[in-house]
Each structure stands twice: as C-alpha cells, then as structure tokens.
N, CA, C and O of each residue as an XYZ file, in Angstrom:
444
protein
N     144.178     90.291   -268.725
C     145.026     89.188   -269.141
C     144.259     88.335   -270.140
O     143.191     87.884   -269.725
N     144.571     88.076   -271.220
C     144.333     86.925   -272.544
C     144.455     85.952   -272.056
O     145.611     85.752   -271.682
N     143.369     84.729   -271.742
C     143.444     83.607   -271.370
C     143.611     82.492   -273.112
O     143.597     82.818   -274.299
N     143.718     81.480   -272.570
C     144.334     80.695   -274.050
C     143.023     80.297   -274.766
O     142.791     79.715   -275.826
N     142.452     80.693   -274.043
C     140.673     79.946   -275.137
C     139.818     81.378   -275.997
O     138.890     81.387   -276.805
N     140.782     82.687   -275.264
C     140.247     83.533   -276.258
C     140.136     83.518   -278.004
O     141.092     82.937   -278.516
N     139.411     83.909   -278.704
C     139.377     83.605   -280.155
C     140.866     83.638   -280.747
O     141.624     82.775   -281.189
N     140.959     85.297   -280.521
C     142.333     86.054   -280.990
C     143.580     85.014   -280.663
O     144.334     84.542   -281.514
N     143.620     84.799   -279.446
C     144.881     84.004   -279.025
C     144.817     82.981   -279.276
O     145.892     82.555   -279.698
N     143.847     82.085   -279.230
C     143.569     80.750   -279.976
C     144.137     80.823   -281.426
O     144.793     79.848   -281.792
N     143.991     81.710   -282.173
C     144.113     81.614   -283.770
C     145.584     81.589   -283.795
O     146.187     80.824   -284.547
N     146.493     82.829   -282.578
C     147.758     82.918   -282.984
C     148.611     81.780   -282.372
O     149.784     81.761   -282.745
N     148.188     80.758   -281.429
C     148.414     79.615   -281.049
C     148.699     78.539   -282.227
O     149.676     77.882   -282.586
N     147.058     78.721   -282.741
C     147.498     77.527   -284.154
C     147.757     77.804   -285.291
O     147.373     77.055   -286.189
N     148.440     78.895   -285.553
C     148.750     79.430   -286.236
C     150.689     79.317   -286.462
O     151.150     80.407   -286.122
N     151.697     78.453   -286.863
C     153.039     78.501   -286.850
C     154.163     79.192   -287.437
O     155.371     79.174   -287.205
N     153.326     79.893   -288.380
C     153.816     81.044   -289.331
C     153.673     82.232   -288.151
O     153.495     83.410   -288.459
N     153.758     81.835   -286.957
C     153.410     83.529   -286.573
C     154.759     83.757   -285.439
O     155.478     82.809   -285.124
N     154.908     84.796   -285.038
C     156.505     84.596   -284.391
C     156.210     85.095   -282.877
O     157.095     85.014   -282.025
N     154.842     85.648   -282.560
C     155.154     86.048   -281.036
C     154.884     84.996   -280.515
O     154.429     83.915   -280.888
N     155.267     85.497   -279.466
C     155.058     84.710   -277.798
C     153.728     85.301   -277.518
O     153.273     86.413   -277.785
N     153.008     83.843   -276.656
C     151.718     84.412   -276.605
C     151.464     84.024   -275.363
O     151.735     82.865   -275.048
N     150.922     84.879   -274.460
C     150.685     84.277   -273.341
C     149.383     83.812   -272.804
O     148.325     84.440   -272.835
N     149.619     82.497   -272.252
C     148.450     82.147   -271.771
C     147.743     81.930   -270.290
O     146.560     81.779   -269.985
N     148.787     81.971   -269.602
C     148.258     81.860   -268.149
C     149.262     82.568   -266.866
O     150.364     82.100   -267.153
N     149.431     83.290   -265.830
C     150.237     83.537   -265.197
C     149.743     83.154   -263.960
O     148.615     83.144   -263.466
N     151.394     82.687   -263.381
C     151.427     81.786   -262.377
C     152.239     81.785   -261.335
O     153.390     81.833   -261.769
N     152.222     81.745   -259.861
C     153.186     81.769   -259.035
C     154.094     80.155   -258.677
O     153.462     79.273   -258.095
N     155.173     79.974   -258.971
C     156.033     78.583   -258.855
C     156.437     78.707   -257.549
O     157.213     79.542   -257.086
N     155.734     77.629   -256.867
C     156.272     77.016   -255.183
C     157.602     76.317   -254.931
O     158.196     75.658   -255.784
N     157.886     76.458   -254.072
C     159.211     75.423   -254.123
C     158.530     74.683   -253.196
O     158.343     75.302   -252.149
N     158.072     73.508   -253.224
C     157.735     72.774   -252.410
C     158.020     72.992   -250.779
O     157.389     73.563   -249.889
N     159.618     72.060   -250.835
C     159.740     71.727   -249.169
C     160.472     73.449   -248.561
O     161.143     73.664   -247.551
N     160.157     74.106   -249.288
C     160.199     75.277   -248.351
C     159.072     76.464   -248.450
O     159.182     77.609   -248.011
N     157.928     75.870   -249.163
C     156.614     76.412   -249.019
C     157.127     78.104   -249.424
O     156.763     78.980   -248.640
N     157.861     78.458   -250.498
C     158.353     79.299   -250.713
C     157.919     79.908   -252.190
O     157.839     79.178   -253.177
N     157.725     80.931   -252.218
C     157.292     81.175   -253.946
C     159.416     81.773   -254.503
O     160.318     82.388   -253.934
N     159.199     80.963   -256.116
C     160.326     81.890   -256.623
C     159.680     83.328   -256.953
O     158.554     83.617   -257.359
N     160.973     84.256   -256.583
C     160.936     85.493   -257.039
C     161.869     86.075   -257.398
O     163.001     85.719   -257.070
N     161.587     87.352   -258.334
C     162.296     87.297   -259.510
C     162.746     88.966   -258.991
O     161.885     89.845   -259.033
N     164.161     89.273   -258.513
C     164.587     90.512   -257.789
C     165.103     91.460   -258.671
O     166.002     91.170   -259.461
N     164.586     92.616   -258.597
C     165.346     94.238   -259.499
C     166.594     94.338   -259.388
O     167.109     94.764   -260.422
N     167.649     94.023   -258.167
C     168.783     93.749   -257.977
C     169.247     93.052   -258.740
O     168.775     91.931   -258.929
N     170.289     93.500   -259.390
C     171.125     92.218   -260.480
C     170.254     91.129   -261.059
O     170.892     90.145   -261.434
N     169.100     91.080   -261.202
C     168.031     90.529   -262.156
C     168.200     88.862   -261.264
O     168.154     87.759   -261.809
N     168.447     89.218   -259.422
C     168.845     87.700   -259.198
C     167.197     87.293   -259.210
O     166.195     87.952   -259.488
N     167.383     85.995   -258.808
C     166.258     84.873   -258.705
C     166.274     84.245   -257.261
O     167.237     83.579   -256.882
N     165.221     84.470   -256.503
C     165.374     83.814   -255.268
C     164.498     83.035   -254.791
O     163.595     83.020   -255.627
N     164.173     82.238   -253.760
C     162.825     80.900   -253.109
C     162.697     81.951   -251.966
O     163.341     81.701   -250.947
N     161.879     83.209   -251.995
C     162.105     83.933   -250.295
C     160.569     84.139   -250.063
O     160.305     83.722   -248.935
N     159.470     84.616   -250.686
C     158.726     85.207   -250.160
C     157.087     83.850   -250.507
O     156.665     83.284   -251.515
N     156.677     83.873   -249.065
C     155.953     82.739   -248.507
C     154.077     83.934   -249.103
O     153.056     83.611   -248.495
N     153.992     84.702   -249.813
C     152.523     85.223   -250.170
C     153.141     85.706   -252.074
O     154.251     85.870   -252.579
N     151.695     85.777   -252.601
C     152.097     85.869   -254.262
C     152.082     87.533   -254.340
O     151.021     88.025   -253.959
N     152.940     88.319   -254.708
C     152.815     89.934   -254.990
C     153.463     89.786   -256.500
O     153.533     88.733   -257.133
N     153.842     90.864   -256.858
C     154.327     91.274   -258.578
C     155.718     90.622   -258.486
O     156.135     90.554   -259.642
N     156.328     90.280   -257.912
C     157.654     89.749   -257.989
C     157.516     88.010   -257.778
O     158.511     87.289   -257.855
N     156.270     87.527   -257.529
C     156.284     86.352   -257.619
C     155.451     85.791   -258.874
O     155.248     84.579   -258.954
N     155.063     86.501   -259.662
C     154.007     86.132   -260.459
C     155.024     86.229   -261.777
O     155.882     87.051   -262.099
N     154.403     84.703   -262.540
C     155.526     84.458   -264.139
C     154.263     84.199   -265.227
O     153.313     83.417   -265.272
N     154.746     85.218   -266.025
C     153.607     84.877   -267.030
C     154.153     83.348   -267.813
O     155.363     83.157   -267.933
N     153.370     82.544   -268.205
C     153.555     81.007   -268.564
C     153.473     81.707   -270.524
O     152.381     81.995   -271.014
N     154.478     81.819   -271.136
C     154.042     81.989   -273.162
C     154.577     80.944   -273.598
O     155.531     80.255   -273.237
N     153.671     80.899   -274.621
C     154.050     79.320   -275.655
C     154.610     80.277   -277.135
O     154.299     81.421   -277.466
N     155.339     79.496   -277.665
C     155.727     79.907   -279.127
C     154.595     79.507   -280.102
O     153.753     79.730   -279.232
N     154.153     79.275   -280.719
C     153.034     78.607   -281.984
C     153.815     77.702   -282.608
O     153.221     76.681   -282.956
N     155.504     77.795   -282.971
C     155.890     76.792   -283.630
C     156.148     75.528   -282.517
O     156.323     74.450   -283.086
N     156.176     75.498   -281.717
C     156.596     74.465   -280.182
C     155.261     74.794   -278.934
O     155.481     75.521   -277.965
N     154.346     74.342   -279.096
C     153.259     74.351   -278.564
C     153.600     73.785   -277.202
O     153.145     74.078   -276.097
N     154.623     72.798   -277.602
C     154.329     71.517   -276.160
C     155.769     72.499   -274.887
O     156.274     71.948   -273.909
N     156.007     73.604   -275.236
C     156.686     74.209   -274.155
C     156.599     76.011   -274.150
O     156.463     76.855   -275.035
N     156.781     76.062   -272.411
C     157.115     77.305   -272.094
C     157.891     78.183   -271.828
O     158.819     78.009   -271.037
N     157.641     79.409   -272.496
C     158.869     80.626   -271.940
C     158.042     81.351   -270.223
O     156.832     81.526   -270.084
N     158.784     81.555   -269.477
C     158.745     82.188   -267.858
C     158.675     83.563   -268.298
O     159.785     83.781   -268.786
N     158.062     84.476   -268.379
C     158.268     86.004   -268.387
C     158.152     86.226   -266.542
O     157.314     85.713   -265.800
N     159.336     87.195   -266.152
C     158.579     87.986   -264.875
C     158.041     89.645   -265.088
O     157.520     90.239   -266.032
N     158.247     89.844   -264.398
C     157.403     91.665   -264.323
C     158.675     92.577   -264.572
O     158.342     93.677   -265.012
N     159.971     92.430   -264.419
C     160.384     93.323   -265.252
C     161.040     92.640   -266.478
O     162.262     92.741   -266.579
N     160.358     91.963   -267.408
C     160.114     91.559   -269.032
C     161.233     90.636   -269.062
O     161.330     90.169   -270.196
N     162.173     90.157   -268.223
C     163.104     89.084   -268.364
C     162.488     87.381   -268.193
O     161.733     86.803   -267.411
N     163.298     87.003   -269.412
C     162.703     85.379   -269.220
C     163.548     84.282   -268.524
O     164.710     84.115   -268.894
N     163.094     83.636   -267.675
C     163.383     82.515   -266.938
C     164.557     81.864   -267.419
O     164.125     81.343   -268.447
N     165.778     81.551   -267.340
C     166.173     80.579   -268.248
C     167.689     79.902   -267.358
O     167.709     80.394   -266.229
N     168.845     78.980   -267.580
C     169.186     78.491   -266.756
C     170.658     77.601   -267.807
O     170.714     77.289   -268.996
N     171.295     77.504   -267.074
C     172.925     77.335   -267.861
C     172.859     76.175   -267.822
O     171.804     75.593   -267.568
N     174.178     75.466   -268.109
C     174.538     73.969   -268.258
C     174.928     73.501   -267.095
O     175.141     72.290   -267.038
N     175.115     74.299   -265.915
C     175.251     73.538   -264.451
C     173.976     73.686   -263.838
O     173.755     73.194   -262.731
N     173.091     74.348   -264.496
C     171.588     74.133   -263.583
C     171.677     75.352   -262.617
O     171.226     75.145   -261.491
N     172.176     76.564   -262.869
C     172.171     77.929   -262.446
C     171.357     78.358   -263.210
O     171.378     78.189   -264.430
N     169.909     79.435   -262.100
C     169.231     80.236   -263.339
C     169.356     81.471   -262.947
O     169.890     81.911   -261.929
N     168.802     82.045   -263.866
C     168.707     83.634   -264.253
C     167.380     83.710   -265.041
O     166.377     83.017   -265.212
N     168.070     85.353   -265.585
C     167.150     85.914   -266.517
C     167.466     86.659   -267.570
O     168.256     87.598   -267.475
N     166.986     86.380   -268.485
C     167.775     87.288   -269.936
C     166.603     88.024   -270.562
O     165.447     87.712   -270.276
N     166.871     88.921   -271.345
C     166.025     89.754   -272.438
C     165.305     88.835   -273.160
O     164.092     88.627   -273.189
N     166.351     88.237   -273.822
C     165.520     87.305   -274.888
C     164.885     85.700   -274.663
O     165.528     84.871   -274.019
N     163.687     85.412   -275.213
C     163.522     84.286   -274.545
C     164.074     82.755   -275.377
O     163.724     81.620   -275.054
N     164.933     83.091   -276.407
C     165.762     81.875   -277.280
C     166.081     81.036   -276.159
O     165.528     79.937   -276.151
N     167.009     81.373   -275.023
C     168.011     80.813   -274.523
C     167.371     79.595   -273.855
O     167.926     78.503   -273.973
N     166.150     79.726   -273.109
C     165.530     78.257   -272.489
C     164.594     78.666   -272.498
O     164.236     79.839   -272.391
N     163.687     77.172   -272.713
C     162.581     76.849   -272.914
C     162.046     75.313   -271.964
O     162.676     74.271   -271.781
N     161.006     75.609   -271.615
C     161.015     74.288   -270.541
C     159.245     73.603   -271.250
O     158.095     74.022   -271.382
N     160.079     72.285   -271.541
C     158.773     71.218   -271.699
C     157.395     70.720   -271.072
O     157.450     70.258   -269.933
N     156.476     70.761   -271.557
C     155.509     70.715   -270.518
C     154.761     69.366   -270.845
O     155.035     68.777   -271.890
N     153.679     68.790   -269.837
C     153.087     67.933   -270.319
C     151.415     68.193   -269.059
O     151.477     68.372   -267.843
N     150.458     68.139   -269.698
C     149.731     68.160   -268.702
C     148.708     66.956   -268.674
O     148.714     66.358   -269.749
N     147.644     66.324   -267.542
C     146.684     65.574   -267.174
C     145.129     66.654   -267.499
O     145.259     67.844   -267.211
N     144.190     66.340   -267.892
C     142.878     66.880   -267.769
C     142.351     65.783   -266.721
O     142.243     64.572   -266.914
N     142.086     66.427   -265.701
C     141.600     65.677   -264.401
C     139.814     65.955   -264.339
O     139.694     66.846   -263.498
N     138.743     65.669   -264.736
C     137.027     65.732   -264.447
C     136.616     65.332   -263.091
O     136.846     64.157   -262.806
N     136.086     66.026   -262.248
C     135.257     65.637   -260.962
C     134.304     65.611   -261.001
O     134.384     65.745   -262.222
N     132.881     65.541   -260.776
C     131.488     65.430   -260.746
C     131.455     66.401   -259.608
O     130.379     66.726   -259.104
C-alpha cells in the first residue's frame, strides 16, 4: 500500500493537472453506538453496520483527487465508491463523481 508521504504519491497529490485518484490511507469506519464496522456486501453491492472485527469487507481505501485535496473518495474491495443520495441513503457506484465527503483534520503531538 502507497502511504501519502511516499515521493511518487506526494508529487501526484500536488500536482492538479493530474486526474487519478490517489490513495492514501485505508481504513475501517466504526459506527460508534453499535461498536460495529461498516461493510461493504457482494450481494446487491448493499452496505451494512454488521461485523464487530476488520476483514476485506470492512476495510475502505480513503483517495483524494489532486484538484480537491481537502476531500475523500471511499473505495471498498470490490472497486465501488462510497457515495449516498439526497435522502441520506448510501450505496455504491463504479464511478467516484457522484460523492465526495469533506475532511478536516487536528495534528495532535505527545511527548
């Protein structure tokens, strides 16, 4: 896996003329109050909060575009991206146009 501080991926990061998706970190999403990972099912491409340990169906690769740095596309393991309608129903589609989710992060230092 290409972490985001590699050279290569660094360049195509700051780079906005460039058109892939690049990924930088993959990650399992908790649902909090049900201590639940989302997972992402071969069945009708549903999306579910079911399985409480991280395997290949819970793991989302996190890609940034280069032209929109400050957000992410969701990839799961079979290549569909995260994305979610105008009533707040999600899914998953081929392409990753359809949603994109904003990010903002803290750099936290401990001694």
């Amino acid at each position: 896996m290409n972490g985001c501080f590699s050279t290569n991926v660094a360049t195509a990061c700051l780079d906005p003329s460039s058109t892939d998706l690049v990924e930088c970190i993959r990650v399992g999403i908790l649902h909090n109050p049900l201590g639940r990972f989302l997972t992402a099912e071969s069945f009708n491409n549903e999306i579910n909060v079911s399985c409480t340990v991280l395997r290949k169906r819970q793991i989302w690769s996190m890609q940034i575009h280069p032209s929109r740095p400050g957000a992410v596309y969701l990839l799961n393991y079979l290549d569909r991206y995260l994305s979610a309608d105008n009533d707040g129903r999600i899914y998953t589609s081929r392409t990753p146009c359809t949603s994109w989710f904003p990010t903002s992060y803290d750099l936290i230092f401990s001694n």
